[in-house]
C-alpha positions as CSV (number, residue, x, y, z in Angstrom):
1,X,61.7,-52.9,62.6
2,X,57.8,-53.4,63.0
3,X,57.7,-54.5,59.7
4,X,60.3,-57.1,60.6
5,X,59.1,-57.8,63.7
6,X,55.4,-59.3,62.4
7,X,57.1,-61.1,59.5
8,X,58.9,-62.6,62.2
9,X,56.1,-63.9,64.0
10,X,55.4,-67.8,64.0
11,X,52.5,-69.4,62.3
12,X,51.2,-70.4,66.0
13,X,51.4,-66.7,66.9
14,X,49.5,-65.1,64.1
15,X,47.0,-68.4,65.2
16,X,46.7,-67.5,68.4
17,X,46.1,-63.4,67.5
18,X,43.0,-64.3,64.9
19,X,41.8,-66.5,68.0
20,X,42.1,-63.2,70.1
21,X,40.3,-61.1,67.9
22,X,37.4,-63.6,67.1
23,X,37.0,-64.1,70.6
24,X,37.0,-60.1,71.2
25,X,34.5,-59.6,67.9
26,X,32.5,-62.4,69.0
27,X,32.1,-61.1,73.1
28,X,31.1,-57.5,71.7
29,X,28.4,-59.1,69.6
30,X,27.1,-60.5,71.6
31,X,27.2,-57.8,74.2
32,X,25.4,-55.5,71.3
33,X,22.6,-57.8,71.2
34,X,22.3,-58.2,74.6
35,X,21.9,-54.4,75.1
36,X,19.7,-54.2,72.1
37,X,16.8,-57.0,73.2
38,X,17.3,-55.0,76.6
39,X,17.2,-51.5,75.8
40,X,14.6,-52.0,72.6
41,X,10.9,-53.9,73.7
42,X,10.1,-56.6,71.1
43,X,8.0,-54.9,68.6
44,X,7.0,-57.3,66.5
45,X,8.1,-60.4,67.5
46,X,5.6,-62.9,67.3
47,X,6.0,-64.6,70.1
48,X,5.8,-63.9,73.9
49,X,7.5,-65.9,77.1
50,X,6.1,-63.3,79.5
51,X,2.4,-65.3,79.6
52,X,1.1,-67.3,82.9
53,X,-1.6,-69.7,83.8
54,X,-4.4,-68.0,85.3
55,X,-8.3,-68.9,86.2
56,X,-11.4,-67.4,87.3
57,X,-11.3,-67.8,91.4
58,X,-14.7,-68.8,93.6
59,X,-15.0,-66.9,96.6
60,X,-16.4,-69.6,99.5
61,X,-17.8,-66.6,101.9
62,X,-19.5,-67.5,105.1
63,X,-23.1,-67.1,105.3
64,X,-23.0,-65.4,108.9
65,X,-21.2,-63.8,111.4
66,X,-19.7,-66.5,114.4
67,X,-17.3,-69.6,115.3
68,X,-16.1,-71.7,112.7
69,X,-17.1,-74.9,113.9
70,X,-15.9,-77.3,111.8
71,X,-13.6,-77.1,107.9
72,X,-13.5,-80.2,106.1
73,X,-11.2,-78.9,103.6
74,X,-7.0,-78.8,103.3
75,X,-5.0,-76.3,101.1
76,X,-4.9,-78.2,97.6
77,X,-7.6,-80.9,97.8
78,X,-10.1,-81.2,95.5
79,X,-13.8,-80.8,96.0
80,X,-16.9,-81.8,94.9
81,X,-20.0,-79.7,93.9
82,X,-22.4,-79.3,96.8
83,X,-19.7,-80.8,99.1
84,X,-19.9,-79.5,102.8
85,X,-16.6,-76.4,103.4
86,X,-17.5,-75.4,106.8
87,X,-19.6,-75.0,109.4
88,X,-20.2,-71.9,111.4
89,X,-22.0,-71.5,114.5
90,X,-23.4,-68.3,116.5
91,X,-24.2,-68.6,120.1
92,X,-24.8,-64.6,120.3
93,X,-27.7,-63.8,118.1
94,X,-29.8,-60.9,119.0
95,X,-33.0,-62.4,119.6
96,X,-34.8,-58.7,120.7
97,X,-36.7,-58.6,117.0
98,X,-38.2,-61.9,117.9
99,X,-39.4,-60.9,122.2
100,X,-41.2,-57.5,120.7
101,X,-42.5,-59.9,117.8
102,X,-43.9,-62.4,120.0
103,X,-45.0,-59.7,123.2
104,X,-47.2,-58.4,120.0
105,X,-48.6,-61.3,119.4
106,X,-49.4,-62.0,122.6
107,X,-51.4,-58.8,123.1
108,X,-53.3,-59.9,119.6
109,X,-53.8,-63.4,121.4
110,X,-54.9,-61.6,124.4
111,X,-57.2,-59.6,122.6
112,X,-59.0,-62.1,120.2
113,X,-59.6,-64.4,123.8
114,X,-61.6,-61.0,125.2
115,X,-63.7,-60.4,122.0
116,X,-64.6,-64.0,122.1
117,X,-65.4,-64.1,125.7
118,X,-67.6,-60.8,125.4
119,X,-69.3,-62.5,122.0
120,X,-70.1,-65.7,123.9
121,X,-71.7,-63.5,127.1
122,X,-73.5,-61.2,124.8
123,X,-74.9,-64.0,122.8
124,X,-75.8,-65.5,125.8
125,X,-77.4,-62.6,127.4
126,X,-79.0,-62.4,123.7
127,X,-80.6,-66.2,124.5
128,X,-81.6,-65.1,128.1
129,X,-83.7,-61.9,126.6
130,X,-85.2,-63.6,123.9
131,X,-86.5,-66.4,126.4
132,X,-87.9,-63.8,128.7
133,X,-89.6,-61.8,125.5
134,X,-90.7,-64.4,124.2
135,X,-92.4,-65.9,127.5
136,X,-94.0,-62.1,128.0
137,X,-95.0,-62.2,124.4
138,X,-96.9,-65.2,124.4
139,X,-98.7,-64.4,127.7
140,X,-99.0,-61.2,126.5
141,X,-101.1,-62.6,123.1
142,X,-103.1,-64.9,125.2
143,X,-104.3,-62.3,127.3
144,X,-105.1,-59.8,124.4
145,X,-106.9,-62.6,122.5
146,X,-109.0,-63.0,125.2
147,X,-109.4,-59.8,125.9
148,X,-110.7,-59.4,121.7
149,X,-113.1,-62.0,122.2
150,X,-114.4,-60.2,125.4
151,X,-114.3,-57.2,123.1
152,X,-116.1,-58.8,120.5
153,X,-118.9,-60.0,122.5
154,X,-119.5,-56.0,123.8
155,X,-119.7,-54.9,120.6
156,X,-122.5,-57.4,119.4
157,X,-124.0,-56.3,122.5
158,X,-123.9,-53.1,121.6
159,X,-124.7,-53.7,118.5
160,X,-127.9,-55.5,119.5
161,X,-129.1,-52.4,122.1
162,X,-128.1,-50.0,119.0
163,X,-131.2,-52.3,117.1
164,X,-133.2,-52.8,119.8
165,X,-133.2,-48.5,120.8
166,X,-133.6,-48.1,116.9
167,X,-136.7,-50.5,116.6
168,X,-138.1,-48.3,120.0
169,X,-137.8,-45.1,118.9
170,X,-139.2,-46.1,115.2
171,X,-142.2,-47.1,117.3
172,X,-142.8,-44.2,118.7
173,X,-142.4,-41.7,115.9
174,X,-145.1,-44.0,114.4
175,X,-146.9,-43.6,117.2
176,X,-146.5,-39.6,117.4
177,X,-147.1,-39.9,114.0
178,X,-150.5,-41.0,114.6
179,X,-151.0,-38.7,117.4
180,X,-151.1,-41.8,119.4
181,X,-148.8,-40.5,121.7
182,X,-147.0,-37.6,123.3
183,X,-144.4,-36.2,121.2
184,X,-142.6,-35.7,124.4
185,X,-142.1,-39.7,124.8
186,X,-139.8,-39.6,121.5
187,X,-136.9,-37.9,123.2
188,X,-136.0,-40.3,125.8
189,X,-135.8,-43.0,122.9
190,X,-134.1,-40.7,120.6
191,X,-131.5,-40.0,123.5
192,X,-131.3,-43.4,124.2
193,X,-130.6,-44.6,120.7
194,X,-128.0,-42.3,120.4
195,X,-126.5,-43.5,123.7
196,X,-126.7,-47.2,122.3
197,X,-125.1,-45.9,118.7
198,X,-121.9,-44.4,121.1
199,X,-121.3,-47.4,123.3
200,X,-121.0,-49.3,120.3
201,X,-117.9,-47.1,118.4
202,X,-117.0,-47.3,121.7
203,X,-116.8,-51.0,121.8
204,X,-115.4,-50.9,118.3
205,X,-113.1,-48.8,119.0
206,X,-111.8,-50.9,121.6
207,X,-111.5,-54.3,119.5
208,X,-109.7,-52.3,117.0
209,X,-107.1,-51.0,119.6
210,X,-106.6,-54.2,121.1
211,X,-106.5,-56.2,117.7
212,X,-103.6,-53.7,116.6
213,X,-101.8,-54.0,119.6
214,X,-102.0,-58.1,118.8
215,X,-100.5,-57.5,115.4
216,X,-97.7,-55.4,116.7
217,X,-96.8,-57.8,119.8
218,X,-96.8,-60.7,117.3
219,X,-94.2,-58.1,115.1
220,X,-91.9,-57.5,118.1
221,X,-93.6,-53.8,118.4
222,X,-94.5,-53.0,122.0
223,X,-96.0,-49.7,122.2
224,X,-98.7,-48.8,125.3
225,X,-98.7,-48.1,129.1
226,X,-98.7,-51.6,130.0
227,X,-96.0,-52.6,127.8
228,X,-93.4,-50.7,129.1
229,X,-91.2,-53.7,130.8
230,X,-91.4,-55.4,127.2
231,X,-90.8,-52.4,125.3
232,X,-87.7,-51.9,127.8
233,X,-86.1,-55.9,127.2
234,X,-86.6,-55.5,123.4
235,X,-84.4,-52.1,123.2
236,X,-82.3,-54.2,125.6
237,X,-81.4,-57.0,123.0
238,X,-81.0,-54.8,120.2
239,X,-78.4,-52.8,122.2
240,X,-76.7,-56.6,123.1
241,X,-76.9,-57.7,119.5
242,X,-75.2,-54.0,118.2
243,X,-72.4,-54.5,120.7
244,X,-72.2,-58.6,119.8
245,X,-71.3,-57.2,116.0
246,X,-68.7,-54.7,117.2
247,X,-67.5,-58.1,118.9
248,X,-67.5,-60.0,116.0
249,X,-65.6,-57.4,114.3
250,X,-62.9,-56.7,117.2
251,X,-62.8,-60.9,117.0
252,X,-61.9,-61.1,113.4
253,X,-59.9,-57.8,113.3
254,X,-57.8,-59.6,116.1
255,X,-57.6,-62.9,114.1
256,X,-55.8,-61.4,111.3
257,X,-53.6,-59.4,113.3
258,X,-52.7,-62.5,115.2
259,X,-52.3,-64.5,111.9
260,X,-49.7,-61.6,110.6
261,X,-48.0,-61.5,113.8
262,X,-47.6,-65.3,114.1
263,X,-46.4,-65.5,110.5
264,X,-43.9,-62.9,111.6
265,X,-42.7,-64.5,114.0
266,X,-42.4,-67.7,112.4
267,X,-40.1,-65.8,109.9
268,X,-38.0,-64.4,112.4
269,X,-37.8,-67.8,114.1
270,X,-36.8,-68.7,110.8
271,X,-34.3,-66.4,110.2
272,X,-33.0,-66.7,113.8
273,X,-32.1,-71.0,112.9
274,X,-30.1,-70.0,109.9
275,X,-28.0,-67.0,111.8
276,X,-27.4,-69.7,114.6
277,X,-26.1,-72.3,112.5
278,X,-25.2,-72.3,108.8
279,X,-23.5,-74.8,106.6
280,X,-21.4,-73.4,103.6
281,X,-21.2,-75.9,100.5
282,X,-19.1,-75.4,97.3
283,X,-20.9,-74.0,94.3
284,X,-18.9,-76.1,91.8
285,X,-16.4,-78.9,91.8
286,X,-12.7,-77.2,91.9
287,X,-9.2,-77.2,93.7
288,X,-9.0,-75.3,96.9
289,X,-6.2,-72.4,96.0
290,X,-6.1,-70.7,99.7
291,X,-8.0,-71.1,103.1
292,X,-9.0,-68.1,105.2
293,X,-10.0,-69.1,108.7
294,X,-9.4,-72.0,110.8
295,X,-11.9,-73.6,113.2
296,X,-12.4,-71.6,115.9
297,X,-12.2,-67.8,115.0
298,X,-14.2,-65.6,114.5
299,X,-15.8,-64.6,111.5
300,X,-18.5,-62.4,110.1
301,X,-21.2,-62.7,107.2
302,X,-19.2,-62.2,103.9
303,X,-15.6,-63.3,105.3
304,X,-14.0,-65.6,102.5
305,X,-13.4,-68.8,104.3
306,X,-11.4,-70.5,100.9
307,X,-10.9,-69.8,97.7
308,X,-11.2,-72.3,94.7
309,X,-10.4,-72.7,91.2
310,X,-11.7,-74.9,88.5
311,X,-8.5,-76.3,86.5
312,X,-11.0,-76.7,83.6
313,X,-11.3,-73.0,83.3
314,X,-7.1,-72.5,82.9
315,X,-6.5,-69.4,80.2
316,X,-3.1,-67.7,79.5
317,X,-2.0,-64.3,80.4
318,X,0.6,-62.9,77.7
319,X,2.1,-59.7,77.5
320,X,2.6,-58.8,73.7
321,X,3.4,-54.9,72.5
322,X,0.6,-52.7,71.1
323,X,1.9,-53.5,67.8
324,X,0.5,-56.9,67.7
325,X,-3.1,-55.9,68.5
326,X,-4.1,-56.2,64.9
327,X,-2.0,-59.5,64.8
328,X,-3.5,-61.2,68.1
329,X,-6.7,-59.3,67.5
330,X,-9.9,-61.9,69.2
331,X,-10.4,-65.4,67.4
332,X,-6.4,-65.9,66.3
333,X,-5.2,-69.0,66.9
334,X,-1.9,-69.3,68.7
335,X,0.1,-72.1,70.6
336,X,0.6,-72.4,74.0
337,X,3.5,-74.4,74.8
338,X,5.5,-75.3,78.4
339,X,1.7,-76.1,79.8
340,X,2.0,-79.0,79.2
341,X,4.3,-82.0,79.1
342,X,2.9,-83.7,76.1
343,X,3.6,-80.8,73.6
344,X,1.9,-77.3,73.2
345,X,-2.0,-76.9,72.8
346,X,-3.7,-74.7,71.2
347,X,-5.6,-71.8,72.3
348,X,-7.6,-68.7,70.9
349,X,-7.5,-65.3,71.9
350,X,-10.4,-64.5,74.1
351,X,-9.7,-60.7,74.9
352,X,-7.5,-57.7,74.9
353,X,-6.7,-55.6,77.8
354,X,-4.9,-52.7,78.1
355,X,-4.0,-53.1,81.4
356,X,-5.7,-54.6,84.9
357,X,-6.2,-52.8,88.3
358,X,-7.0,-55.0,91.6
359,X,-10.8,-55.1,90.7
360,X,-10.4,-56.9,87.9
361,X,-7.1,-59.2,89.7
362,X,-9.7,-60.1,92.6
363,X,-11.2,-62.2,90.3
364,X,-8.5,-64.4,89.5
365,X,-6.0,-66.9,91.1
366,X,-3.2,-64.8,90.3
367,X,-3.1,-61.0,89.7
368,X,-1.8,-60.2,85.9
369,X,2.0,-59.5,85.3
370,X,3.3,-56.0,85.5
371,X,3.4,-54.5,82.2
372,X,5.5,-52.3,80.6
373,X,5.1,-48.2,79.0
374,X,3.3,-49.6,75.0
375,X,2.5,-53.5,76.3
376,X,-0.7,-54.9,76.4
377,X,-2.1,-58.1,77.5
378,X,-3.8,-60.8,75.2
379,X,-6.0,-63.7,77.1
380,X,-6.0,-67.1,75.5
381,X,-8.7,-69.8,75.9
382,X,-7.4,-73.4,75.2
383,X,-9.3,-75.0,72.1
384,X,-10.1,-77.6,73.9
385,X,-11.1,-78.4,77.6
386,X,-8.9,-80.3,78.9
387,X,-9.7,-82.6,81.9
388,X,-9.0,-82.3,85.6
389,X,-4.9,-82.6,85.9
390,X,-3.7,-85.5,88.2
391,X,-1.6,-83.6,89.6
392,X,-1.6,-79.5,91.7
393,X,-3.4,-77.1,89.3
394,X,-1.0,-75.5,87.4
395,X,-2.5,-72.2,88.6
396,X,0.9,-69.8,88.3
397,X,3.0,-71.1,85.9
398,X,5.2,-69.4,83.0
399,X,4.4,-70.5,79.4
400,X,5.2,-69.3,76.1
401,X,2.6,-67.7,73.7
402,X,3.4,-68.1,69.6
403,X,0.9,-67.0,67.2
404,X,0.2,-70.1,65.0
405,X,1.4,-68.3,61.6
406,X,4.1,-66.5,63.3
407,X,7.6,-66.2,62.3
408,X,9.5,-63.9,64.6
409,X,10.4,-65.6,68.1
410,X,11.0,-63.4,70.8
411,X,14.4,-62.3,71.8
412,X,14.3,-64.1,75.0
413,X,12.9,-67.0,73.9
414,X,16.0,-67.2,71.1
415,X,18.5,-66.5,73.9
416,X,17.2,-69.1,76.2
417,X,17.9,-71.6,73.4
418,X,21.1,-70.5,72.6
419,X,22.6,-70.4,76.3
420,X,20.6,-73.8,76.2
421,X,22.4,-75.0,73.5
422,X,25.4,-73.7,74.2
423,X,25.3,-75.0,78.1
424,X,24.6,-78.4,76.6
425,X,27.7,-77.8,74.1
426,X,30.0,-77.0,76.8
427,X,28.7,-80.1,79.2
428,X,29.7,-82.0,76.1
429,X,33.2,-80.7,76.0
430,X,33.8,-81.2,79.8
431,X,32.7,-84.8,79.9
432,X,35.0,-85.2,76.6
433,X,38.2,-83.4,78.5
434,X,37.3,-85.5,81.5
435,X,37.4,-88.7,79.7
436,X,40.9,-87.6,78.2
437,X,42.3,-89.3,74.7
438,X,41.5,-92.9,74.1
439,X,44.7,-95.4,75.2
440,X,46.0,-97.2,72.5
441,X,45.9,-100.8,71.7
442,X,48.8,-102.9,72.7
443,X,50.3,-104.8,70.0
444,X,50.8,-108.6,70.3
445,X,53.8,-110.1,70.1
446,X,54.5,-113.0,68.8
C-alpha cells in the first residue's frame, strides 16, 4: 500500500517534496555555519572587520586654578596652532608670599638708609676732626719751630761760654804752671768750665727733644704732656674711621640683601600676574573632540578644559587572533578599506598589543575594543598622510583590516556579503512580483 501510494504521487508532488527537503538541507546549513563562525574564533582568517579609527588625543589643561572667563571654541571646530582656547581668571590669589617678601625688603631698605646715614655723619665727623687736627698741628709746628730756633741759639751760646770757660782755665793752668799764680785760682775755672760743658748737653738735649717732637707732629704722632688734647682727637678719628668701615660694610651687606629681596619679589610679582590671569593656546592645529568646562566654573590648575585630535594622525585598531602575530608581525602591509569613500588605502602595521588598560586608552580618542580569551590587537599606520578631511573627523568609525597577500576573509565579513547579496536578490524579486507579468500586445485588425 506504501509502495502504491508514492508511485501514485503526481510529478508536482514529488516537485514540491525535493523543494521541501532542499529548503530543510539548505536552513540547517546554514544554521551549522552560523553556529560554527559563532562558537569557533577566526583562527586564521586573514582578514578582520572588528578594527576602528582611532588617534592620539591633546589634553588642553588649564594653566591655573579659577573662573573660566572666556572659550572661544565649539564641540567639532577646528583650530589653529597657537590659536587662543580659553581664558581663565583668579580674583583669590594668596598674595601672603608676596607681603612677608616685600616687609623683608623693607627692613633691608630700612637698613641700608641707616648705614648710609651713620657713614655720611661719621665721614663728616671724620672732616670736622681732621680740620681741628690739622689747625692744632700746624700751630703746633709753628710754635715748636720757633721754639728750635730759640733752642738753637742756647746752645751756640752755650757752646760759646763752654770755649770761652775752656780758653780761662787753659790760662790759668799756664799760669800755675809757671807758678805765676795760686793753684787755688784753677778750681773756680775748672768748676766753671764744667758748668759751661753741662748747660750745653743741656741745651742739646733740648733741641733734640723738641726737633723729634717736630718729626712726630708732622707724622700724626702726638706723644708729651702738652699734647694730650691732640693725642686725645687723633685716637678720636681712628675710632670714627673703624666704625665708618663697619658702616661701609653693614651698607653693602644691606645692598645685596636688598638686591635679593627685590629680585624676589619681582618673581613673586611675576608669578602672582600669571596665577591671576592665564591664556591657554592650542599646541598644534587639530579638531576639538570634547569640551570640559564652560565659562564660568570653576576650575583648578591641570583641569582639561577640551580635548583635540589631529585627523592627520588617524591609525586603525584591529582585533586579529594570536595566530596571525607572525602574519601581521610590524612592517606588513595591509588594506584598510570602509575609511574612506574613494576605495581602501593602505596602511602598515605599526605595533602589537596584547591587550590595553585605561593608561594606555587615556591617550586616545577612543578607548580600544574589548577583546576576546587568544585575541590580540594590531595598530595600523596609513602609508600615506592623508590631508585634513572636509568633513567631522572620522574619529570612531568601524573599518575592515585585510592583509595585502591575504586569502582567507573573515567569517563575518563573508556573511555580510552574502545577506548583502541576498537582501539585494530578494529586493529584486519583490520589485519583479510587484510589476506582475508583462500585458500582451493587442493585435490589429484590419
Amino acid at each position: 500500500m506504501p509502495h502504491s501510494t508514492r508511485a501514485g504521487l503526481d510529478p508536482k508532488g514529488r516537485a514540491h517534496s525535493r523543494f521541501i527537503k532542499l529548503g530543510a538541507y539548505s536552513v540547517a546549513t546554514v544554521l551549522a555555519g552560523l553556529l560554527l563562525t559563532a562558537t569557533f574564533p577566526p583562527l586564521v582568517a586573514d582578514q578582520s572587520d572588528r578594527a576602528i579609527l582611532n588617534a592620539p588625543v591633546t589634553l588642553l589643561t588649564s594653566p591655573i586654578a579659577g573662573e573660566v572667563a572666556t572659550m572661544n571654541v565649539a564641540l567639532g571646530a577646528r583650530i589653529a596652532e597657537n590659536s587662543t582656547v580659553a581664558e581663565i581668571k583668579n580674583k583669590r590669589v594668596d598674595r601672603s608670599t608676596l607681603i612677608t617678601l616685600q616687609g623683608k625688603a623693607e627692613e633691608f631698605q630700612r637698613a641700608l638708609t641707616t648705614a648710609r646715614a651713620r657713614k655720611e655723619a661719621d665721614r663728616r665727623y671724620i672732616e670736622t676732626l681732621e680740620r681741628e687736627i690739622s689747625a692744632q698741628k700746624a700751630q703746633l709746628i709753628t710754635q715748636l719751630t720757633d721754639q728750635n730756633a730759640g733752642l738753637a741759639g742756647l746752645l751756640s751760646a752755650a757752646k760759646a761760654a763752654v770755649i770761652e770757660k775752656g780758653a780761662l782755665r787753659d790760662r790759668q793752668q799756664s799760669l800755675v804752671a809757671q807758678n805765676t799764680a795760686s793753684p787755688y785760682m784753677l778750681k773756680p775755672t775748672t768748676q766753671q768750665l764744667s758748668a759751661a760743658q753741662g748747660s750745653l748737653d743741656a741745651a742739646a738735649a733740648k733741641l733734640a727733644a723738641s726737633q723729634s717732637q717736630l718729626e712726630a707732629i708732622k707724622n700724626d704722632i702726638f706723644v708729651g704732656d702738652n699734647l694730650v688734647g691732640l693725642a686725645t682727637l687723633a685716637q678720636k678719628r681712628r675710632d670714627v674711621a673703624f666704625d665708618l668701615q663697619n658702616q661701609t660694610i653693614d651698607e653693602s651687606q644691606a645692598e645685596a640683601g636688598l638686591r635679593v629681596q627685590l629680585a624676589a619679589v619681582d618673581a613673586e610679582k611675576a608669578r602672582l600676574d600669571s596665577l591671576a590671569e592665564a591664556r591657554l593656546a592650542a599646541t598644534k592645529e587639530g579638531e576639538v573632540l570634547s569640551i570640559g568646562a564652560a565659562v564660568g566654573r570653576h576650575v583648578n590648575a591641570g583641569d582639561a578644559l577640551a580635548t583635540m585630535v589631529d585627523c592627520r594622525d588617524l591609525f586603525a585598531v584591529a582585533i586579529f587572533s594570536y595566530r596571525q602575530a607572525t602574519a601581521l608581525s610590524v612592517g606588513t602591509r595591509v588594506l584598510v578599506s570602509g575609511e574612506d569613500k574613494h576605495g581602501p588605502r593602505e596602511g602598515i602595521v605599526q605595533d602589537i598589543l596584547p591587550k590595553s588598560n585605561d593608561k594606555s586608552d587615556a591617550q586616545y580618542a577612543l578607548p580600544f575594543p574589548q577583546t576576546e580569551r587568544r585575541e590580540m590587537y594590531v595598530l595600523v599606520r596609513f602609508a600615506a598622510e592623508a590631508d585634513q578631511p572636509a568633513g567631522a573627523c572620522p574619529v570612531g568609525k568601524w573599518v575592515t583590516v585585510t592583509r595585502a597577500d591575504g586569502w582567507v576573509p573573515s567569517a563575518s565579513v563573508v556573511w555580510r556579503q552574502a545577506s548583502s547579496m541576498m537582501g539585494r536578490a530578494v529586493s529584486a524579486l519583490w520589485s519583479a512580483d510587484a510589476a506582475g507579468p508583462p500585458e500582451p500586445t493587442k493585435r490589429s485588425t484590419q
